[in-house]
NURO-718718 format. One record per atom (N, C-alpha, C): residue number from 0; residue in three letters; atom name; y, z, x. Coordinates in Angstrom, 1 decimal. Example, Ala and Ser with C-alpha at 12.3 -4.5 7.8 and 13.67 -1.06 7.14 Angstrom:
<lumnu k="0" r="Ala" a="N" north="-5.7" up="7.8" east="13.2"/>
<lumnu k="0" r="Ala" a="CA" north="-4.5" up="7.8" east="12.3"/>
<lumnu k="0" r="Ala" a="C" north="-3.3" up="7.8" east="13.2"/>
<lumnu k="1" r="Ser" a="N" north="-2.2" up="7.1" east="12.8"/>
<lumnu k="1" r="Ser" a="CA" north="-1.1" up="7.1" east="13.7"/>
<lumnu k="1" r="Ser" a="C" north="0.0" up="7.9" east="12.9"/>
end
This chain:
<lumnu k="0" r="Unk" a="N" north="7.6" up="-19.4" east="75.9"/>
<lumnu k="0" r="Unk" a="CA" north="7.8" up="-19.0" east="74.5"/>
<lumnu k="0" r="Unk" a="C" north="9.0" up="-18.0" east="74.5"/>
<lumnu k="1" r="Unk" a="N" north="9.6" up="-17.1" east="75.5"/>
<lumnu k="1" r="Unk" a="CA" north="10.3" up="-16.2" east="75.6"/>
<lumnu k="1" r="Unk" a="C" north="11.2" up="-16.8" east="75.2"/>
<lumnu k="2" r="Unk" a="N" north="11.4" up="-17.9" east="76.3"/>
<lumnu k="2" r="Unk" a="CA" north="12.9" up="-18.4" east="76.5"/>
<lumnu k="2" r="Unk" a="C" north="12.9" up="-19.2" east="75.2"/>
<lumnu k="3" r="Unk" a="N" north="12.3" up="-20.0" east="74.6"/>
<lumnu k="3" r="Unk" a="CA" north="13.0" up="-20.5" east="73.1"/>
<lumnu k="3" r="Unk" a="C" north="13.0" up="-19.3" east="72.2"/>
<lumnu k="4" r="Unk" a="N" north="12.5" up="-18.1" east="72.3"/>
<lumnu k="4" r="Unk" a="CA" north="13.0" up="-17.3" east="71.7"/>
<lumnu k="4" r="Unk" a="C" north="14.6" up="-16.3" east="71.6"/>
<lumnu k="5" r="Unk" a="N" north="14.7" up="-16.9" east="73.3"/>
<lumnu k="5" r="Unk" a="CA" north="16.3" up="-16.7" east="73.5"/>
<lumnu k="5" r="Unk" a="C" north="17.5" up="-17.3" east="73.0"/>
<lumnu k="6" r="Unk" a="N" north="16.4" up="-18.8" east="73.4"/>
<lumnu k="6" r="Unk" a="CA" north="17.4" up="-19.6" east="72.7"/>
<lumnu k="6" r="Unk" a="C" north="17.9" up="-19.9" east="71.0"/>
<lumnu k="7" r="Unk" a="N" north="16.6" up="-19.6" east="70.8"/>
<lumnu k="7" r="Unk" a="CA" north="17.1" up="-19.0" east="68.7"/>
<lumnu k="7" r="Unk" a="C" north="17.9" up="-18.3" east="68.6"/>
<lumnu k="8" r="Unk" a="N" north="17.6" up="-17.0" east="69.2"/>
<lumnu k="8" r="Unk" a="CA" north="18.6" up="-15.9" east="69.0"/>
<lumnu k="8" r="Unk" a="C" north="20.0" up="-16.2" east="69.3"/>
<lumnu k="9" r="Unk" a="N" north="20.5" up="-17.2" east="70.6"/>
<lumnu k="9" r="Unk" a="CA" north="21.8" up="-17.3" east="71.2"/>
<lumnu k="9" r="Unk" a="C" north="22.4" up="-18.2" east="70.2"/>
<lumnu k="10" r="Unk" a="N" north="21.0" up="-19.2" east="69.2"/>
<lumnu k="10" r="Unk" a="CA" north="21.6" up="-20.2" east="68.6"/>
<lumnu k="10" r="Unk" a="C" north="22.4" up="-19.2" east="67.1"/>
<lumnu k="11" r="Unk" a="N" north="21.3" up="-18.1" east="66.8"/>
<lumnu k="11" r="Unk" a="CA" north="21.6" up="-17.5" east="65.6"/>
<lumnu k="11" r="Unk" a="C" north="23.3" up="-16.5" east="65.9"/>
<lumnu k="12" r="Unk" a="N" north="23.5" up="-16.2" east="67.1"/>
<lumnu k="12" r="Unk" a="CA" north="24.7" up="-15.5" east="66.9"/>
<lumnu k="12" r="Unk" a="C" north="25.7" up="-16.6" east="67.5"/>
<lumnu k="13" r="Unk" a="N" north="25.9" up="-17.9" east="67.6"/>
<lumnu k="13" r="Unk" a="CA" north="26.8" up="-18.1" east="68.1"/>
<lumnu k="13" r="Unk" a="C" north="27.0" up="-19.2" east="65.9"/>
<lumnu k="14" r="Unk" a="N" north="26.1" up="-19.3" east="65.5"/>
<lumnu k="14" r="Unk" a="CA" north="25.9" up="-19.6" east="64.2"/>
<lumnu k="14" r="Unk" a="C" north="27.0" up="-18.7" east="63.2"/>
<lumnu k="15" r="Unk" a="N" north="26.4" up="-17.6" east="63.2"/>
<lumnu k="15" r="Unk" a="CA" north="27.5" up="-16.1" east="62.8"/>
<lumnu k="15" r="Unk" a="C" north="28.6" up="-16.0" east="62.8"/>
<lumnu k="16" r="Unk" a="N" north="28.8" up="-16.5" east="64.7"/>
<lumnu k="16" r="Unk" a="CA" north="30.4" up="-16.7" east="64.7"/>
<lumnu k="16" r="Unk" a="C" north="30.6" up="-17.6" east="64.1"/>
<lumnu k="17" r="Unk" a="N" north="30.3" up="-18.8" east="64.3"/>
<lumnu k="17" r="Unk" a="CA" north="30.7" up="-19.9" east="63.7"/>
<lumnu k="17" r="Unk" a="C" north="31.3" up="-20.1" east="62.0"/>
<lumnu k="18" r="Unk" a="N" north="30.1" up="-18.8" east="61.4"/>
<lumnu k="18" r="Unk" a="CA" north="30.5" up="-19.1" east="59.8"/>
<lumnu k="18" r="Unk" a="C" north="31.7" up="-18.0" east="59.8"/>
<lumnu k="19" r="Unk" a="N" north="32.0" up="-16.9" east="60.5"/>
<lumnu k="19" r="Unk" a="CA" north="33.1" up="-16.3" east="60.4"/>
<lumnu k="19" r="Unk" a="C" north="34.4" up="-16.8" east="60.5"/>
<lumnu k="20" r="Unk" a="N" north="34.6" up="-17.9" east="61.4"/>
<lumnu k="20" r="Unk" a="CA" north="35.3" up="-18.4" east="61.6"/>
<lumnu k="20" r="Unk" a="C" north="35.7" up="-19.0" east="60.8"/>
<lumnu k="21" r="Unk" a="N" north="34.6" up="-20.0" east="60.2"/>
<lumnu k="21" r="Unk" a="CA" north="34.9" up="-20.8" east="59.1"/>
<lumnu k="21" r="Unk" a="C" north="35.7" up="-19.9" east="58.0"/>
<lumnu k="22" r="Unk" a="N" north="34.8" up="-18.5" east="57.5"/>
<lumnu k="22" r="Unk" a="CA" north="35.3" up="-17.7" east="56.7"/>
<lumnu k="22" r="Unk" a="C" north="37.1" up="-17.4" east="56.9"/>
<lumnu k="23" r="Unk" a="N" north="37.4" up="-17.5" east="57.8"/>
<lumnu k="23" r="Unk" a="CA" north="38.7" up="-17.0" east="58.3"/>
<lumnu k="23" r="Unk" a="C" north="40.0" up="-18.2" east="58.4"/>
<lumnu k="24" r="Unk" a="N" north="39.3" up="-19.4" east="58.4"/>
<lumnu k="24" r="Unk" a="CA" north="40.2" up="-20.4" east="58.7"/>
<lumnu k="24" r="Unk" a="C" north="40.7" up="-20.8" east="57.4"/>
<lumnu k="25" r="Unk" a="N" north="41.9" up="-21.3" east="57.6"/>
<lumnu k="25" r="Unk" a="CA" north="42.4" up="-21.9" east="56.2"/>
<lumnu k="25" r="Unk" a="C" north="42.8" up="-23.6" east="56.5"/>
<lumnu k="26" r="Unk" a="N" north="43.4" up="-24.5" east="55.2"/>
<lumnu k="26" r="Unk" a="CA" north="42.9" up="-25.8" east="55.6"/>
<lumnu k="26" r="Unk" a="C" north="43.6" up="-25.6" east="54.5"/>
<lumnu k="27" r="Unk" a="N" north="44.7" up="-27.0" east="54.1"/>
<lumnu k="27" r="Unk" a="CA" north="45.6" up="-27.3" east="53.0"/>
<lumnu k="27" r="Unk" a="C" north="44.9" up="-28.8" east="52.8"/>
<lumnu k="28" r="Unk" a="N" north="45.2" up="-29.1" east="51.4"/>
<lumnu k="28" r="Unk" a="CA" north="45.2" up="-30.4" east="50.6"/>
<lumnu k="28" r="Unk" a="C" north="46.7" up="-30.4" east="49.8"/>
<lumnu k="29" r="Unk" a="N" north="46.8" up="-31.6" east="49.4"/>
<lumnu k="29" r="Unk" a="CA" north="48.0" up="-32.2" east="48.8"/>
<lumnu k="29" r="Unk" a="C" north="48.0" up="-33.5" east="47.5"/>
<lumnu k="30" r="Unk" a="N" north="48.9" up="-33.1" east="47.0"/>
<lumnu k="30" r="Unk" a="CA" north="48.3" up="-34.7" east="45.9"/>
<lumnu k="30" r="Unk" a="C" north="50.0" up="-34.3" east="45.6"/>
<lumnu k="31" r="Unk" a="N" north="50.5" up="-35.7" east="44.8"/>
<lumnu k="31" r="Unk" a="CA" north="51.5" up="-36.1" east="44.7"/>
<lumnu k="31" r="Unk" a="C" north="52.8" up="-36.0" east="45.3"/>
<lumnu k="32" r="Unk" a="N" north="52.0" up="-36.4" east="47.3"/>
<lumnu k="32" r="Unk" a="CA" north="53.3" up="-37.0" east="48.1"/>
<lumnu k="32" r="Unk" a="C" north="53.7" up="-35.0" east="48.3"/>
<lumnu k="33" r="Unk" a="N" north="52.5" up="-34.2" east="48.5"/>
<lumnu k="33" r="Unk" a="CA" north="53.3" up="-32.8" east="48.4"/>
<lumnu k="33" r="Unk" a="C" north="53.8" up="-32.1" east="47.6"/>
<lumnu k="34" r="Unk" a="N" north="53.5" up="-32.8" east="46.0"/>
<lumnu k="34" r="Unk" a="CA" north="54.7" up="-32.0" east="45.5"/>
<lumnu k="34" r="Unk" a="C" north="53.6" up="-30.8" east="45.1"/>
<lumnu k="35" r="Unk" a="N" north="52.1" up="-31.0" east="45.1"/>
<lumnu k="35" r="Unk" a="CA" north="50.9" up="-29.8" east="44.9"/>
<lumnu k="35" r="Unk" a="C" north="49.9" up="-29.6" east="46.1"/>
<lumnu k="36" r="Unk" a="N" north="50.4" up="-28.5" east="46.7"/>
<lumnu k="36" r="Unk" a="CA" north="49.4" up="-27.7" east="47.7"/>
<lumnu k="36" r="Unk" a="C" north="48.5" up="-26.6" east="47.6"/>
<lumnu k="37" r="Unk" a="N" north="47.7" up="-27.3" east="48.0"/>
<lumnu k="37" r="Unk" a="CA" north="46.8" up="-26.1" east="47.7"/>
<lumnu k="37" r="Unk" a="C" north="46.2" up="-25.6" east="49.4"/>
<lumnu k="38" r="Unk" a="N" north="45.6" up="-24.6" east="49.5"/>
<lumnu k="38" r="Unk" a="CA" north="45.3" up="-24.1" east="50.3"/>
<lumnu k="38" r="Unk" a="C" north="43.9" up="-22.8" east="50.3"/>
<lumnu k="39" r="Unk" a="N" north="43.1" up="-23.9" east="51.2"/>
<lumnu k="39" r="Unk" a="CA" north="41.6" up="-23.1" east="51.1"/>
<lumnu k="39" r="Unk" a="C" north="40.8" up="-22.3" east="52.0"/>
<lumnu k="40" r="Unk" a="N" north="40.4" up="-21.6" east="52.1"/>
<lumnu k="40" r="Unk" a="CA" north="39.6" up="-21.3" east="53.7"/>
<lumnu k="40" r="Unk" a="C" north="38.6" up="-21.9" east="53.8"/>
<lumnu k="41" r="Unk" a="N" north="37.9" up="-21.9" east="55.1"/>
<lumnu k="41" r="Unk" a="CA" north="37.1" up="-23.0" east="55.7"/>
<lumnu k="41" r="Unk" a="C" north="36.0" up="-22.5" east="54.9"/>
<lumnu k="42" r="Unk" a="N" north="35.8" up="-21.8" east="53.8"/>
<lumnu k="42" r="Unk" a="CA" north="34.4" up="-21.5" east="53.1"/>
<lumnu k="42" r="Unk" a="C" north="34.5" up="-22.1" east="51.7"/>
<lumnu k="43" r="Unk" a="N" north="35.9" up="-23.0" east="51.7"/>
<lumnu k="43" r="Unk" a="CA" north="36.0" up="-23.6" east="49.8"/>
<lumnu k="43" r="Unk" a="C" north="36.8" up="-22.4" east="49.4"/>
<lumnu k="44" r="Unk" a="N" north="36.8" up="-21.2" east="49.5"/>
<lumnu k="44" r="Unk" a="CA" north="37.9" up="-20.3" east="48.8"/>
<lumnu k="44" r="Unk" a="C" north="39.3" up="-20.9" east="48.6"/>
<lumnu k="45" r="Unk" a="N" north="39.9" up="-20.7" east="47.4"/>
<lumnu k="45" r="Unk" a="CA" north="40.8" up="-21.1" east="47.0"/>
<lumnu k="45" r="Unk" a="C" north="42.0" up="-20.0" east="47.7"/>
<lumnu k="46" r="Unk" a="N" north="43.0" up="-20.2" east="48.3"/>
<lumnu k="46" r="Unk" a="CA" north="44.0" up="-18.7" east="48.6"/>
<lumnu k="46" r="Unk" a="C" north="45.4" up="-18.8" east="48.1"/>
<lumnu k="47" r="Unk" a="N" north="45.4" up="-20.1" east="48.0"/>
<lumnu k="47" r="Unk" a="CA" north="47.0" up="-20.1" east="47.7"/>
<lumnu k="47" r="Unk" a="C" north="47.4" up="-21.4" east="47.0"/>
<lumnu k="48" r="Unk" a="N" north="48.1" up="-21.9" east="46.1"/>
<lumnu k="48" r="Unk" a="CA" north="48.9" up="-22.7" east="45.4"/>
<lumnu k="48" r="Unk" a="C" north="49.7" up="-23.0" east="45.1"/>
<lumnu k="49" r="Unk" a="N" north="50.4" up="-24.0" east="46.2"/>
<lumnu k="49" r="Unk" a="CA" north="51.9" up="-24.3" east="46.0"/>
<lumnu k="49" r="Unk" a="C" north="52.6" up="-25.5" east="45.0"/>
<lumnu k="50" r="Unk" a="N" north="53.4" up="-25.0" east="43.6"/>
<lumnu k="50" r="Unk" a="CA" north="53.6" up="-26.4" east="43.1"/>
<lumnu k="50" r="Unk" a="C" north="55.4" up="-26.2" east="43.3"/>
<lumnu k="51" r="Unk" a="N" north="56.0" up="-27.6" east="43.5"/>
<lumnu k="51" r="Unk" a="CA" north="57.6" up="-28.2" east="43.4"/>
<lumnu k="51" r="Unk" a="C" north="57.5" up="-27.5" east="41.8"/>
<lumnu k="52" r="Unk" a="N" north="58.6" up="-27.3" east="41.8"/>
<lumnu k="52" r="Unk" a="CA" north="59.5" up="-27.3" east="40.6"/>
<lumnu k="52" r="Unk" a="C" north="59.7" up="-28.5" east="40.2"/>
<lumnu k="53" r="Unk" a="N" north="59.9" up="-29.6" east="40.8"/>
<lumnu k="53" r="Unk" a="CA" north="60.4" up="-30.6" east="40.2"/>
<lumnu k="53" r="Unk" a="C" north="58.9" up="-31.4" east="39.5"/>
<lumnu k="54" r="Unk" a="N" north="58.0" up="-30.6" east="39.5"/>
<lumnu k="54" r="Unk" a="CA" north="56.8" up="-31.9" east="39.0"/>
<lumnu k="54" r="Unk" a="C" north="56.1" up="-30.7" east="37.5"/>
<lumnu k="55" r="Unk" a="N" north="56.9" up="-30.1" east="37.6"/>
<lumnu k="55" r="Unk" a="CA" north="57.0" up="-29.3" east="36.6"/>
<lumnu k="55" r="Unk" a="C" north="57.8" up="-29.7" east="34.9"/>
<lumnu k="56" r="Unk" a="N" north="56.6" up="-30.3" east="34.3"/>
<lumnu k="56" r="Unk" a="CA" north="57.5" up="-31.4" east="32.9"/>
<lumnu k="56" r="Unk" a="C" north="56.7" up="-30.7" east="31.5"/>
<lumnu k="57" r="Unk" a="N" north="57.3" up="-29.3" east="31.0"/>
<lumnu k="57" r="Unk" a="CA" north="56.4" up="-28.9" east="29.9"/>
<lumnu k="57" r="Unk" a="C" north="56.7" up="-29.9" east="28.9"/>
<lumnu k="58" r="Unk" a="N" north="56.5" up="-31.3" east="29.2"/>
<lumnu k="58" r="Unk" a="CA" north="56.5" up="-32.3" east="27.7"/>
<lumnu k="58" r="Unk" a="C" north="55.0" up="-33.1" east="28.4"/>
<lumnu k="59" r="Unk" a="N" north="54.6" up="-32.7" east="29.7"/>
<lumnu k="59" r="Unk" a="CA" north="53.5" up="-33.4" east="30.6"/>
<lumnu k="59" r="Unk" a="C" north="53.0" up="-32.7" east="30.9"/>
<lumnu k="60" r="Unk" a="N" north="51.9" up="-31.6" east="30.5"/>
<lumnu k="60" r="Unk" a="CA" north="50.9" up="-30.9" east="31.6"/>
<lumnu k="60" r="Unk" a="C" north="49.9" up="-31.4" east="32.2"/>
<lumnu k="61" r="Unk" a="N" north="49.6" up="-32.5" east="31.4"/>
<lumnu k="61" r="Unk" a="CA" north="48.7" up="-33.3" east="32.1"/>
<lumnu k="61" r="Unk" a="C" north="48.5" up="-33.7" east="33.5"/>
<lumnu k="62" r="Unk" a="N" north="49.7" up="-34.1" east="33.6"/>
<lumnu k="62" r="Unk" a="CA" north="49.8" up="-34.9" east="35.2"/>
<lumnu k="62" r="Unk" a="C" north="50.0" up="-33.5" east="36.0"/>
<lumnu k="63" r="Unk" a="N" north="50.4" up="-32.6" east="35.8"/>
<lumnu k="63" r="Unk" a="CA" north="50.4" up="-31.4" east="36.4"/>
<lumnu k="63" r="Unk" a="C" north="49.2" up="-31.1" east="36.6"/>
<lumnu k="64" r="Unk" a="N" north="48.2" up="-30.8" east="35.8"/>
<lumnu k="64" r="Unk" a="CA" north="46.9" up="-30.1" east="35.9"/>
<lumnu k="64" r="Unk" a="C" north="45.8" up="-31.1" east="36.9"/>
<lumnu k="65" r="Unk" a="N" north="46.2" up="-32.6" east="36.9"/>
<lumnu k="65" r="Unk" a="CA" north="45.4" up="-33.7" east="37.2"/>
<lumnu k="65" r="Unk" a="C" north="46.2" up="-33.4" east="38.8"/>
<lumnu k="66" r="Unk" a="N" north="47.9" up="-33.4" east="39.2"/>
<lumnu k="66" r="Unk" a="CA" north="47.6" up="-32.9" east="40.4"/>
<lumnu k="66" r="Unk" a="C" north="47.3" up="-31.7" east="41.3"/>
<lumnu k="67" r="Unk" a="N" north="47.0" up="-30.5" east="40.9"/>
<lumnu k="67" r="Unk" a="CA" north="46.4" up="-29.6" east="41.3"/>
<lumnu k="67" r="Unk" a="C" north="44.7" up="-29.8" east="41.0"/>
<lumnu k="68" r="Unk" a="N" north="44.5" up="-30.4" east="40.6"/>
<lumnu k="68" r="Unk" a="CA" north="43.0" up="-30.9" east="40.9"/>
<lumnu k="68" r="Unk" a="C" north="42.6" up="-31.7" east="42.1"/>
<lumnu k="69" r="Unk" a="N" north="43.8" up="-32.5" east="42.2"/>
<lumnu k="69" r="Unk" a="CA" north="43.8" up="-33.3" east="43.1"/>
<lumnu k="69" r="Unk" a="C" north="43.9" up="-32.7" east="44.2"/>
<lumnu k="70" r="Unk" a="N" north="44.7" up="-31.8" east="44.5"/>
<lumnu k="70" r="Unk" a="CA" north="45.1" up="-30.8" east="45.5"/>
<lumnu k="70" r="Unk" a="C" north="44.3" up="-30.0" east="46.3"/>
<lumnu k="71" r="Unk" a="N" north="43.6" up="-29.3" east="45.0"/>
<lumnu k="71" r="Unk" a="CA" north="42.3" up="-28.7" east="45.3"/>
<lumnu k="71" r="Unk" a="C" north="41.6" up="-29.5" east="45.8"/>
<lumnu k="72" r="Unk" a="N" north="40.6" up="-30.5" east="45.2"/>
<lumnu k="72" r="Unk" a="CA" north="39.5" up="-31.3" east="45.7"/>
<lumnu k="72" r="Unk" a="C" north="39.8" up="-31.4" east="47.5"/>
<lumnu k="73" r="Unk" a="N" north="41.2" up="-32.5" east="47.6"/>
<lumnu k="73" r="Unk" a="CA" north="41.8" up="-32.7" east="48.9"/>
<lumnu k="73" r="Unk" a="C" north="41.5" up="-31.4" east="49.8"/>
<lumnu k="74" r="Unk" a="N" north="41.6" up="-30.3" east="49.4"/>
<lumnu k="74" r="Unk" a="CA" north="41.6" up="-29.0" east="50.2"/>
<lumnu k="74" r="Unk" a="C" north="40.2" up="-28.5" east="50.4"/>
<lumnu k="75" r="Unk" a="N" north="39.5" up="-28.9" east="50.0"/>
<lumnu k="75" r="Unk" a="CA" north="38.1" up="-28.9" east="50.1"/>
<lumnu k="75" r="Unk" a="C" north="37.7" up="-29.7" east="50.5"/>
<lumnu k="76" r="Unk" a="N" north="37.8" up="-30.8" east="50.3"/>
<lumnu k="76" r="Unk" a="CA" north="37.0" up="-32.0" east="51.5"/>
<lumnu k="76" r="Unk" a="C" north="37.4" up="-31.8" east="52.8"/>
<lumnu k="77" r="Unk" a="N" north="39.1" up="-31.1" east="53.1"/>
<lumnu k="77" r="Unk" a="CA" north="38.8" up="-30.9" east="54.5"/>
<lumnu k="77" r="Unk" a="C" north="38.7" up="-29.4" east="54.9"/>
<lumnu k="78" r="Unk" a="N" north="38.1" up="-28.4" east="53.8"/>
<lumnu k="78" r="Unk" a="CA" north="37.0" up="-27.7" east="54.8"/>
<lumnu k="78" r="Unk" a="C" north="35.8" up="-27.7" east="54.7"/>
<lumnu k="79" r="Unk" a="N" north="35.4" up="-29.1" east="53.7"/>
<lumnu k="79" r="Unk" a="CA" north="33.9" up="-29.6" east="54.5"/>
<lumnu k="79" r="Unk" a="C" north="33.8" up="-30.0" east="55.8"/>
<lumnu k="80" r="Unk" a="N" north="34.8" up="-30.9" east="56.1"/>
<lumnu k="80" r="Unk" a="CA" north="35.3" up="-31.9" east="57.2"/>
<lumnu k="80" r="Unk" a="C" north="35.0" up="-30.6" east="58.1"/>
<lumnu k="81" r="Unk" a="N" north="36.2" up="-29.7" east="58.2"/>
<lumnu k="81" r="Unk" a="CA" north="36.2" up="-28.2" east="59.0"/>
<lumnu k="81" r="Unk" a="C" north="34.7" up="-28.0" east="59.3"/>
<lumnu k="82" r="Unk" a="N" north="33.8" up="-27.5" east="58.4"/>
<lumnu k="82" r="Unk" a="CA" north="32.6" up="-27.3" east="58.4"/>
<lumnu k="82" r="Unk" a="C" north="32.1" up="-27.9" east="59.5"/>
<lumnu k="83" r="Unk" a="N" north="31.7" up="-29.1" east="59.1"/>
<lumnu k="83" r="Unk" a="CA" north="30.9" up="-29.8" east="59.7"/>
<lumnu k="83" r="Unk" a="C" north="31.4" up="-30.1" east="60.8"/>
<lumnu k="84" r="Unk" a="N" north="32.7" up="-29.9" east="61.4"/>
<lumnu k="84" r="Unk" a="CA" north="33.0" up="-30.2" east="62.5"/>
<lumnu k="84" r="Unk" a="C" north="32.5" up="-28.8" east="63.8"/>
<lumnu k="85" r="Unk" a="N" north="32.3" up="-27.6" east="62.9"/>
<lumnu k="85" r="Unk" a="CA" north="32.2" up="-26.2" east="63.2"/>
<lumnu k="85" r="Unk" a="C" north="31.0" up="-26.3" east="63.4"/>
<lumnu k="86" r="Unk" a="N" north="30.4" up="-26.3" east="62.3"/>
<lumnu k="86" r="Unk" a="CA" north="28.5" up="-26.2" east="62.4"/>
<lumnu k="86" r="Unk" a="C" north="27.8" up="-27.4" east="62.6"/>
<lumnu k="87" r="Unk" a="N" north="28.5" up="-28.6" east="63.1"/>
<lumnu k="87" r="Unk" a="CA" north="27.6" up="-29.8" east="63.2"/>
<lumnu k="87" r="Unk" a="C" north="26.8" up="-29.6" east="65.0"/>
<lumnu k="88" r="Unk" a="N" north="27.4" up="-28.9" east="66.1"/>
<lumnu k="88" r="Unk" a="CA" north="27.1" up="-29.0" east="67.2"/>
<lumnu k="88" r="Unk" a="C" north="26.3" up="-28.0" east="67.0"/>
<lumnu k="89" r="Unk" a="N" north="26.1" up="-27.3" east="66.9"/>
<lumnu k="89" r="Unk" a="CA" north="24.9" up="-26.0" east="66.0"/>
<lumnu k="89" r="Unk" a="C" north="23.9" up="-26.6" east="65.5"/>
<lumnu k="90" r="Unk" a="N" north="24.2" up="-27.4" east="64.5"/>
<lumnu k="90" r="Unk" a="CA" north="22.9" up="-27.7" east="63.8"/>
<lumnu k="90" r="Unk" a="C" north="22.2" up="-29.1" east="64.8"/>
<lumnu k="91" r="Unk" a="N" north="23.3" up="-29.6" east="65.5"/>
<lumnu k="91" r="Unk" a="CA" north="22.4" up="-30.2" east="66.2"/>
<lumnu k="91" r="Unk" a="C" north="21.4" up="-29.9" east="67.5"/>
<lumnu k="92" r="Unk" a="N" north="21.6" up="-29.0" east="67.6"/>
<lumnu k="92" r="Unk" a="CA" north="21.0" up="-27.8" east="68.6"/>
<lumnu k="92" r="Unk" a="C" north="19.7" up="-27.2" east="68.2"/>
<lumnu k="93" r="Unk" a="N" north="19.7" up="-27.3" east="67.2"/>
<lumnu k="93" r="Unk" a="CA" north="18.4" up="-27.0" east="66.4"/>
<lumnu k="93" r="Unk" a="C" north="17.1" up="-27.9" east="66.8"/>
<lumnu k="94" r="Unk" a="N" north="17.3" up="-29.3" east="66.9"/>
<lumnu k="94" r="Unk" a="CA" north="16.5" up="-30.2" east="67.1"/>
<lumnu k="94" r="Unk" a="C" north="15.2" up="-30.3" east="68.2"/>
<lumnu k="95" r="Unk" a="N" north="14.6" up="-30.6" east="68.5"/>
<lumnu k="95" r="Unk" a="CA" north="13.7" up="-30.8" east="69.9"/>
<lumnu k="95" r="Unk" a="C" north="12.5" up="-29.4" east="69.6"/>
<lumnu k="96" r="Unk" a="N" north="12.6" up="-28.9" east="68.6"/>
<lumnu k="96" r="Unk" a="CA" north="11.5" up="-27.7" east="68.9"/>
<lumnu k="96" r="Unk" a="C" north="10.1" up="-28.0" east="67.8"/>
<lumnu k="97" r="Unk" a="N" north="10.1" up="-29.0" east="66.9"/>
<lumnu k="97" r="Unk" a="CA" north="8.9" up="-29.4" east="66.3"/>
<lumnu k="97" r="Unk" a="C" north="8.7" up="-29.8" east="65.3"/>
<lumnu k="98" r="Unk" a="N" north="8.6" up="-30.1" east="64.4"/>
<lumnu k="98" r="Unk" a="CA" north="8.1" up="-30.8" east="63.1"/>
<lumnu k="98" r="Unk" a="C" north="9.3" up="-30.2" east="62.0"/>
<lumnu k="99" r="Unk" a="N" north="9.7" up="-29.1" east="61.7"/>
<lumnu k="99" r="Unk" a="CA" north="10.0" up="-28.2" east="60.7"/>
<lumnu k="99" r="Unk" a="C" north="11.4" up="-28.2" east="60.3"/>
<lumnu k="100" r="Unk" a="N" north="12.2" up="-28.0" east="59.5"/>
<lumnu k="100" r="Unk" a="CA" north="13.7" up="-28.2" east="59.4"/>
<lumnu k="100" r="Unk" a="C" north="14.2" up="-27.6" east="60.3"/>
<lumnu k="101" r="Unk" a="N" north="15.0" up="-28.8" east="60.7"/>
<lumnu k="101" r="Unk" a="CA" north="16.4" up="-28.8" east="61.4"/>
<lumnu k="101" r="Unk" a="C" north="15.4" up="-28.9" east="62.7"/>
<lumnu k="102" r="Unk" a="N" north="14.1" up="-29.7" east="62.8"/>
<lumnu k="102" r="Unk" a="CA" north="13.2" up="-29.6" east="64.5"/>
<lumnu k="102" r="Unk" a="C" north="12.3" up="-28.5" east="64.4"/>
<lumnu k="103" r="Unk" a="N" north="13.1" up="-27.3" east="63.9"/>
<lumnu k="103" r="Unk" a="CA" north="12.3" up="-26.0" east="64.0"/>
<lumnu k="103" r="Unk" a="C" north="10.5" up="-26.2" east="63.3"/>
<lumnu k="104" r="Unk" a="N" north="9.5" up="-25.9" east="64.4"/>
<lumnu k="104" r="Unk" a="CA" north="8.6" up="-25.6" east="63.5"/>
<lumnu k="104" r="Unk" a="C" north="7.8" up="-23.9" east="63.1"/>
<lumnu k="105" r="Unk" a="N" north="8.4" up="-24.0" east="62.0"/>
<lumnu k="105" r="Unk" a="CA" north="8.3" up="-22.8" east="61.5"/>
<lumnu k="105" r="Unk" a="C" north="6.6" up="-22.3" east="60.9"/>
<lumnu k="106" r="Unk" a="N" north="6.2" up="-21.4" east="60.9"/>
<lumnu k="106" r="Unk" a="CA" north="5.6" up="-21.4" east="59.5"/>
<lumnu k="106" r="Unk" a="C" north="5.3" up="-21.2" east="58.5"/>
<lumnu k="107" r="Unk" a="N" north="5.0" up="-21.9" east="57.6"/>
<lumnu k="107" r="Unk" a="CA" north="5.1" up="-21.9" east="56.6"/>
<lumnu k="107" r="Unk" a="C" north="6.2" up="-22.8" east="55.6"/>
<lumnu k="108" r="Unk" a="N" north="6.4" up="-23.4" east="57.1"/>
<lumnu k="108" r="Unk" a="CA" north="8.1" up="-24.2" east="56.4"/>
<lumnu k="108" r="Unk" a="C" north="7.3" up="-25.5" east="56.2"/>
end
């Protein structure tokens, strides 16, 4: 019992790091060929927004606003990707200990 108790604990701080990291990392998306970048950290935070001048049409905001949507979204799906690439070996580590989420059997879970 000790020792899976060690191993929770080793699983819980190397978890910590793991989300820190994530918290720390940044990850870009793009929509129209680059001309809108966005830039997020590995937790979905938005940090930065880069648009061309040249896709800049005040007779068109539309397509403007539809590509920084696009930009964004793109910059978020890869720091889900990020994520899960971060906490998937983690959460698979979780497994083999009994009935309960993520393997774990807890109680009350």
């Amino acid at each position: 019992m000790q020792q899976i108790l060690q191993q929770a604990q080793q699983m819980q701080q190397q978890l910590m790091v793991a989300q820190q990291e994530l918290a720390e990392a940044e990850v870009t998306g793009n929509a129209g060929g680059g001309l809108v970048t966005a830039t997020v950290s590995g937790a979905g935070e938005l940090k930065a927004l880069t648009i061309d001048p040249k896709v800049i049409d005040p007779e068109d905001p539309d397509t403007l606003a539809d590509l920084v949507v696009a930009a964004v979204r793109d910059a978020n799906t890869n720091a889900q990707q990020l994520a899960a690439r971060t906490m998937g070996p983690l959460a698979g580590g979780l497994g083999g200990f009994g009935d309960g989420p993520g393997g774990l059997a807890l109680p009350g879970m």
